[in-house]
C-alpha positions in Angstrom: 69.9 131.6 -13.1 70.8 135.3 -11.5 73.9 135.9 -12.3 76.4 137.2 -9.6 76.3 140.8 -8.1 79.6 142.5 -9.5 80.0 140.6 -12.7 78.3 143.5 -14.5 81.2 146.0 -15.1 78.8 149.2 -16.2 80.6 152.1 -15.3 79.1 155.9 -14.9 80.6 158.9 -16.6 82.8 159.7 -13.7 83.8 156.4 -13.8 82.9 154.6 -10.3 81.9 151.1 -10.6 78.5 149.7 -10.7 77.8 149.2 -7.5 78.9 152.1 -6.0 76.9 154.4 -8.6 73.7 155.1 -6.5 75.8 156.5 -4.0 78.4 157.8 -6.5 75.4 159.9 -8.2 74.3 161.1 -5.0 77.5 162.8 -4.5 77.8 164.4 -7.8 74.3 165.9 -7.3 75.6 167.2 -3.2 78.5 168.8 -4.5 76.5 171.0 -7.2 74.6 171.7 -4.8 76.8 172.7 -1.9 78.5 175.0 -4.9 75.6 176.7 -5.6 74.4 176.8 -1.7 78.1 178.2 -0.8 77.9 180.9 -3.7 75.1 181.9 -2.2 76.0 182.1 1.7 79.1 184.3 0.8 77.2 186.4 -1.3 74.5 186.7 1.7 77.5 186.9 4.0 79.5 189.9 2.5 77.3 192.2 0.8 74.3 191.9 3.5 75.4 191.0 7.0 79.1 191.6 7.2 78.8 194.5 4.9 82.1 193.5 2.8 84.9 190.6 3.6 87.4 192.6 6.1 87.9 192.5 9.6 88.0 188.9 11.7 84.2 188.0 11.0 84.9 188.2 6.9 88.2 186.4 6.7 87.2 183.8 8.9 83.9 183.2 6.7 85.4 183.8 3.6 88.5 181.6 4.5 85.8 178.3 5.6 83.8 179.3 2.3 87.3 178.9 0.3 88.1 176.0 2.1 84.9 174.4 1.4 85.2 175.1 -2.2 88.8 173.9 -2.1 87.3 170.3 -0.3 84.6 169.8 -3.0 87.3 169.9 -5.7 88.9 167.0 -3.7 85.0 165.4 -3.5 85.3 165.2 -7.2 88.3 163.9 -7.7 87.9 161.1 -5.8 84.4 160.4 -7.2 86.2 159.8 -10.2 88.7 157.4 -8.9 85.2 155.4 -7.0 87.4 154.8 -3.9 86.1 154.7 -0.2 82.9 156.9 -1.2 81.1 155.8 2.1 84.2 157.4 4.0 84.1 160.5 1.5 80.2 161.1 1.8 80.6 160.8 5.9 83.7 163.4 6.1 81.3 165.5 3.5 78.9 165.9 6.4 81.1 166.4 9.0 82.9 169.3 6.9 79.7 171.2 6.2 78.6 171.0 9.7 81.9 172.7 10.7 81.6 174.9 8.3 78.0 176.1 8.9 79.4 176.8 12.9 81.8 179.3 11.5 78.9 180.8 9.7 77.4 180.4 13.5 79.9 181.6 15.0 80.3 184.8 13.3 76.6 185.2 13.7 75.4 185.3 16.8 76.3 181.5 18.4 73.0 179.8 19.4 70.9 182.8 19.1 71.6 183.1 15.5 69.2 182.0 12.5 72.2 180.7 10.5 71.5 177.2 13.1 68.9 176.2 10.5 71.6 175.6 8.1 72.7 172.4 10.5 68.9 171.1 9.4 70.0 171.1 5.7 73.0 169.3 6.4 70.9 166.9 7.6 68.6 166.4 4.8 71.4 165.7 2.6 73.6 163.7 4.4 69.9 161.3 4.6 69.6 161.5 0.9 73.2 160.8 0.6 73.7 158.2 3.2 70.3 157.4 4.3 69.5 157.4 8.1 73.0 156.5 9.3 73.9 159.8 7.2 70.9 161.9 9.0 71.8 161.1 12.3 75.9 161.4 11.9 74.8 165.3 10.7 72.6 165.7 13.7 75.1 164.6 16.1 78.1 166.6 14.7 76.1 169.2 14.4 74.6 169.2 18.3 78.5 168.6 19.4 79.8 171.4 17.2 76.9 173.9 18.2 76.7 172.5 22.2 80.5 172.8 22.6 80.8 176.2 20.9 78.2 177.8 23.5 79.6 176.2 26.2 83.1 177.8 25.3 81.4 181.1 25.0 79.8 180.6 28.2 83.1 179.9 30.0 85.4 182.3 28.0 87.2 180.2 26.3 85.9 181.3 23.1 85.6 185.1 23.0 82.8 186.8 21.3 84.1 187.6 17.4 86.4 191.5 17.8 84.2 193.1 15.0 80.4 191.6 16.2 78.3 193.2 18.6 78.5 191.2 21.7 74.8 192.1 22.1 73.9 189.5 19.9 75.4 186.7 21.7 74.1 184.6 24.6 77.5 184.5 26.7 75.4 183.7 30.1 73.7 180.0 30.4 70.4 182.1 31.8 69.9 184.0 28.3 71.5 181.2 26.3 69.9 178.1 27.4 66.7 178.0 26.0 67.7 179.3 22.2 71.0 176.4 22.5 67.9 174.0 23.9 65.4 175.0 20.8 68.1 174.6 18.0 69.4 171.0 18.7 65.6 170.2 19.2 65.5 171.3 16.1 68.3 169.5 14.6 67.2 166.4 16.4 63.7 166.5 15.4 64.8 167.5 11.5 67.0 164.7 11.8 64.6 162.0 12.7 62.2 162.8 10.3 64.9 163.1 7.4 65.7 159.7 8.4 62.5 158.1 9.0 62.0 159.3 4.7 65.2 158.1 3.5 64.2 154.7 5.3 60.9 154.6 3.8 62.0 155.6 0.4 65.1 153.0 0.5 62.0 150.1 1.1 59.7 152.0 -1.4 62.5 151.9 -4.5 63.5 148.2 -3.5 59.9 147.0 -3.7 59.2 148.9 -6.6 62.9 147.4 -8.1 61.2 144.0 -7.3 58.4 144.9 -8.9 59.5 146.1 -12.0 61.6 143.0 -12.1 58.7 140.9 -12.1 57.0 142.0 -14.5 59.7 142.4 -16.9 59.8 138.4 -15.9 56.2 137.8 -16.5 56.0 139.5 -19.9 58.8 137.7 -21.2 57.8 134.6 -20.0 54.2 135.6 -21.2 55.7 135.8 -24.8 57.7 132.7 -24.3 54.9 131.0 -23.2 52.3 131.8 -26.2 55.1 130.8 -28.7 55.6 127.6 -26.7 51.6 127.3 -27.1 52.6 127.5 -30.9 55.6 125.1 -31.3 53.6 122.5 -28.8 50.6 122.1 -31.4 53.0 121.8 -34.6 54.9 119.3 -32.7 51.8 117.1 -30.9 50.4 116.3 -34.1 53.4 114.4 -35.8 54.6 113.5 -32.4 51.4 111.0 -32.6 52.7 109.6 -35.8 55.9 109.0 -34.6 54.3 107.1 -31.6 51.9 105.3 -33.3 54.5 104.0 -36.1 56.6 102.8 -33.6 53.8 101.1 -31.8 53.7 99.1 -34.9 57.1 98.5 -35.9 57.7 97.2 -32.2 54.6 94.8 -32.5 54.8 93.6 -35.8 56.9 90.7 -35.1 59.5 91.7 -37.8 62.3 93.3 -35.5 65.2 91.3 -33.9 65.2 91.7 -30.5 68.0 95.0 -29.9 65.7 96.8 -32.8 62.6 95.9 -30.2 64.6 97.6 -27.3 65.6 100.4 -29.7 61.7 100.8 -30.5 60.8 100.8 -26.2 63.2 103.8 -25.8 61.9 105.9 -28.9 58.3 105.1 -27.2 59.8 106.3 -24.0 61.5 109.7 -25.3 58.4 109.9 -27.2 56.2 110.1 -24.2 58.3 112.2 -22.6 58.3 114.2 -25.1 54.4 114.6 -25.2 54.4 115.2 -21.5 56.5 118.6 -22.1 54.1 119.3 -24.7 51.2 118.9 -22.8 52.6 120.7 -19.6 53.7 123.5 -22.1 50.2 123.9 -23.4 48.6 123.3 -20.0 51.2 126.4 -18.3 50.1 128.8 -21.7 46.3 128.3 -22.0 45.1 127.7 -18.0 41.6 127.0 -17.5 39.0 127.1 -14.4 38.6 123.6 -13.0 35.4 121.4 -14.2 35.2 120.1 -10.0 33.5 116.7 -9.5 33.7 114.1 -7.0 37.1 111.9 -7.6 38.4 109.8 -5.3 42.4 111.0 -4.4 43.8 107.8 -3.7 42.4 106.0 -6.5 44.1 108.5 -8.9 47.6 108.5 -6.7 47.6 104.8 -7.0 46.8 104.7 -10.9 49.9 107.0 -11.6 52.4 104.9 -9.1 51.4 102.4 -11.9 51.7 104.3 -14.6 55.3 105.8 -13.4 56.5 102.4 -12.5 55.7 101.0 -16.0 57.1 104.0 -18.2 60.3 106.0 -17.9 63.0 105.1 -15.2 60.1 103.3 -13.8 63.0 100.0 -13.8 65.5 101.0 -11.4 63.5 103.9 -9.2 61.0 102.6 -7.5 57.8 104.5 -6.9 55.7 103.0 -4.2 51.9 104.3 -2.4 51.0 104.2 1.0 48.0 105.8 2.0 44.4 105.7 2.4 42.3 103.4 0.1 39.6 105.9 -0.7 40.0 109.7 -0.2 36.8 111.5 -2.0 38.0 115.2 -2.9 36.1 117.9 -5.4 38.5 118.3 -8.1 38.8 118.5 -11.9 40.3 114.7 -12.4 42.3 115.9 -15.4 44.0 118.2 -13.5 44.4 116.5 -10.6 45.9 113.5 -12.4 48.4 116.2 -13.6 49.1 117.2 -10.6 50.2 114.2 -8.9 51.6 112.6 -12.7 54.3 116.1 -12.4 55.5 115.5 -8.8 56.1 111.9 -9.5 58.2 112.4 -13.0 59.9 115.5 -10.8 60.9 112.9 -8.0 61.9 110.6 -10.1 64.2 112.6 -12.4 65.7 113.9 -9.0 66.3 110.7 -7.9 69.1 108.2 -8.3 69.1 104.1 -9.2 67.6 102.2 -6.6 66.2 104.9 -4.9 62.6 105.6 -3.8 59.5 107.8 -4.5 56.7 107.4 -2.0 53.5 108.9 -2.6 50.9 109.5 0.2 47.6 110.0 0.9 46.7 110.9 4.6 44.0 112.3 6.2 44.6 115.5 8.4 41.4 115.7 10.8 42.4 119.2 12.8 42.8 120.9 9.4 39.4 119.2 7.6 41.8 118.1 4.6 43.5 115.5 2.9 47.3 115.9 2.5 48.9 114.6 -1.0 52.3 114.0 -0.3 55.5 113.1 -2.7 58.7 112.3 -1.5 62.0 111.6 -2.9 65.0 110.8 -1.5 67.7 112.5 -4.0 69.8 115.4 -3.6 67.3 118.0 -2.5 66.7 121.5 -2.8 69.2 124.5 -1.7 67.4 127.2 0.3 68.1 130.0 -2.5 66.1 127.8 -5.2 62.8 127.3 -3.0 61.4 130.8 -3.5 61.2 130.4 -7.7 61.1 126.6 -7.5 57.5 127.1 -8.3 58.1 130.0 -11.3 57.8 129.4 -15.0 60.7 127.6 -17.0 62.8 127.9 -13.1 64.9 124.7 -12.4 68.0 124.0 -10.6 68.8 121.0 -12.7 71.0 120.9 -16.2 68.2 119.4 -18.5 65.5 120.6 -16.7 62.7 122.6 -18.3 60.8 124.1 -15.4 57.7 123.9 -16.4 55.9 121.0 -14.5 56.3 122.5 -10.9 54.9 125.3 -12.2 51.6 123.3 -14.0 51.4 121.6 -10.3 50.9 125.3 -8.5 49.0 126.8 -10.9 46.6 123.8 -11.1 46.5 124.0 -7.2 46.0 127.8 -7.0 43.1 127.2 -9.8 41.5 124.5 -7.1 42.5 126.8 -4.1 44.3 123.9 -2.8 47.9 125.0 -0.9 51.5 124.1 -2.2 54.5 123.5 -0.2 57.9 121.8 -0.2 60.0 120.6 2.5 63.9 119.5 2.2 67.3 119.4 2.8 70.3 119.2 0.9 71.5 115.3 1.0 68.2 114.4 2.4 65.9 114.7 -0.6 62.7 117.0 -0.9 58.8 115.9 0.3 55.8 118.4 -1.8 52.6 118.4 -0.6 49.0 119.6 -1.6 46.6 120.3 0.9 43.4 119.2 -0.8 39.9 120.6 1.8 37.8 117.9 2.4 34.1 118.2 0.3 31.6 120.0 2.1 29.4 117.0 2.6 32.1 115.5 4.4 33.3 118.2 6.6 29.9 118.7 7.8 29.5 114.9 8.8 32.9 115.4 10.5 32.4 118.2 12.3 29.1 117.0 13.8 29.2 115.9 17.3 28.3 111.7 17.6 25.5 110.4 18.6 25.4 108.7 22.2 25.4 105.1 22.8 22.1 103.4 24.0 
């Protein structure tokens, strides 16, 4: 059984929990980055295009570059205290968007090339947060950069003391178009930032799958071959044991309780021997010899056979079908089939229950349906998709390993598995078997007319 998200207490070198470390890295990574990014802006900003850090321009950039220093030391603190990161990576994105309008600001409003910086901010915060994070940077961005031209328009916000006012857009006819082509730009960088972060989420959690899987299939791959190996040392003395008791039980020696004693070591036995076989069956699988073998001849043989052997004495398993139902299979295998959803309802089953088996025809699909029903606890809607899976089962002493004969004898045939149930209301599994050619033809042709 999976065991329960959060019971793993793995913790990162910063210390956040488990499942906050995929977000938790993606910080750590941000704030180098911003470092290095803001190093390099104030370096840009001060030796090239403010030419130094006086006058209102360089203290006001300087001072958000500080600040923005100041607030990823405060990033990392709380990163190792793993508290409320979705909160701490939102405000992240909302800080560098107000700082990059300083940088803005200083720079030439709308018209400067310092808007591109808003794009970046983007990117990250859809690395960070996926598309949720893209779009919350594109819309505090557009507000931020939308409401700082307007201001400017209106005088609100007066063109920086030390800048050339030349450089800024303070009319809606010269500043319209450059405030429309940077939130375009925003939105459109956005958008795609988010569409990748959404395909890359699906892309690592199909690949997680994946990788799951087959971790899965190789270990059950090598618990399969050395089941292959303990299920041929243990057939052959397992036929001793059967055939010893066959004649101690017989011999007319034993009191009557030793005779009982004798029908339950023959019972186990068997049992026994059909774990073996399904074992062997699941580790060595083989293509199907097909021949004509009549389906409902087989179903009623096993009823027999279940009702004579095992619990057979206080669950009753009962047919009730069609008297002749000619399929192509390999009768070995078929027999298996319908022998392992029998034994699996009756071990779900309580006393004085019922297993019915059925054999009907479904004309509109050209196919006989095998059907076994029981009516014990049924099947919780987690279980159902690895009901079917290698040494899977939702019950205590349970092996998993005859479902999983039953589907891959059926995939082998090409026949079609499925289960239907509720919890309370037992569980039904059916195999769609096609109908032989021969007689899908003859059913599909039209009949003659009367004379």
């Amino acid at each position: 059984m999976a065991e329960a998200a959060g019971e793993k207490k793995t913790r990162f070198s910063l210390g956040v929990k488990a499942e906050d470390g995929g977000l938790a890295r993606r910080l750590v990574w941000l704030v180098g980055l911003r470092l290095v990014l803001l190093t390099v802006v104030l370096f840009v900003l001060t030796t090239v295009y403010l030419k130094g850090a006086g006058g209102f321009s360089g203290i006001l950039a300087l001072g958000s570059v500080a600040a923005s220093f100041a607030l990823a030391g405060v990033v990392a603190a709380t990163l190792r205290k793993g508290r409320a990161l979705p909160i701490v990576a939102q405000g992240q994105v909302i800080a560098d968007q107000l700082l990059w309008s300083v940088i803005v600001f200083v720079s030439g409003a709308a018209s400067s090339a310092a808007t591109s910086l808003y794009g970046l901010t983007c990117l990250s915060g859809a690395i960070v947060l996926g598309r949720r994070g893209a779009f919350l940077a594109a819309a505090a961005g557009i507000v931020m950069l939308v409401g700082m031209q307007t201001a400017l328009w209106t005088g609100v916000l007066p063109v920086p003391p030390d800048q050339d006012s030349n450089l800024y857009d303070v009319t809606p006819a010269r500043g319209a178009f450059p405030l429309f082509a940077s939130t375009t730009g925003i939105a459109v960088v956005a958008a795609l930032a988010g569409y990748l972060a959404e395909r890359l989420r699906k892309t690592g959690g199909d690949l997680a799958v994946a990788t799951e899987r087959a971790e899965q299939a190789e270990q059950l791959a090598a618990l399969g071959r050395l089941a292959a190996g303990l299920a041929h040392e243990i057939r052959n003395p397992l036929g001793s044991i059967q055939g010893a008791i066959e004649l101690l039980r017989t011999g007319g020696s034993l009191a009557e309780e030793d005779r009982q004693l004798c029908v339950i070591i023959e019972r186990e036995a068997s049992r026994l021997n059909d774990l073996v076989g399904d074992m062997l069956e699941l580790s060595r699988p083989k293509s199907p010899a097909l021949e004509t073998v009549d389906l409902a001849s087989v179903a009623r043989d096993v009823v027999i056979l279940a009702s004579r052997s095992g619990r057979g004495s206080d669950v009753s398993v009962r047919y009730d079908g069609l008297e002749h139902a000619a399929v192509d299979a390999d009768p070995a295998m078929l027999r298996q089939i319908i022998w392992n959803l029998v034994r699996n309802g009756v071990q779900a089953s309580s006393a004085s229950e019922e297993v019915l088996v059925e054999v009907v025809l479904e004309e509109a699909a050209r196919s006989y349906l095998l059907a076994v029903r029981d009516q014990g606890a049924g099947i919780d809607e987690a279980a159902r998709p690895r009901l079917f899976d290698a040494f899977y089962t939702t019950r205590s002493h349970g092996t998993g390993v005859g479902l999983a004969v039953v589907k891959r004898i059926a995939d082998a045939h090409g026949w079609s598995v499925g289960v239907d149930s509720q919890l309370g209301a037992g569980a039904s599994f059916t195999v769609k078997i096609p109908l032989p050619a021969a007689v899908a033809v003859a059913a599909a042709a039209p009949a003659e007319p009367e004379v």
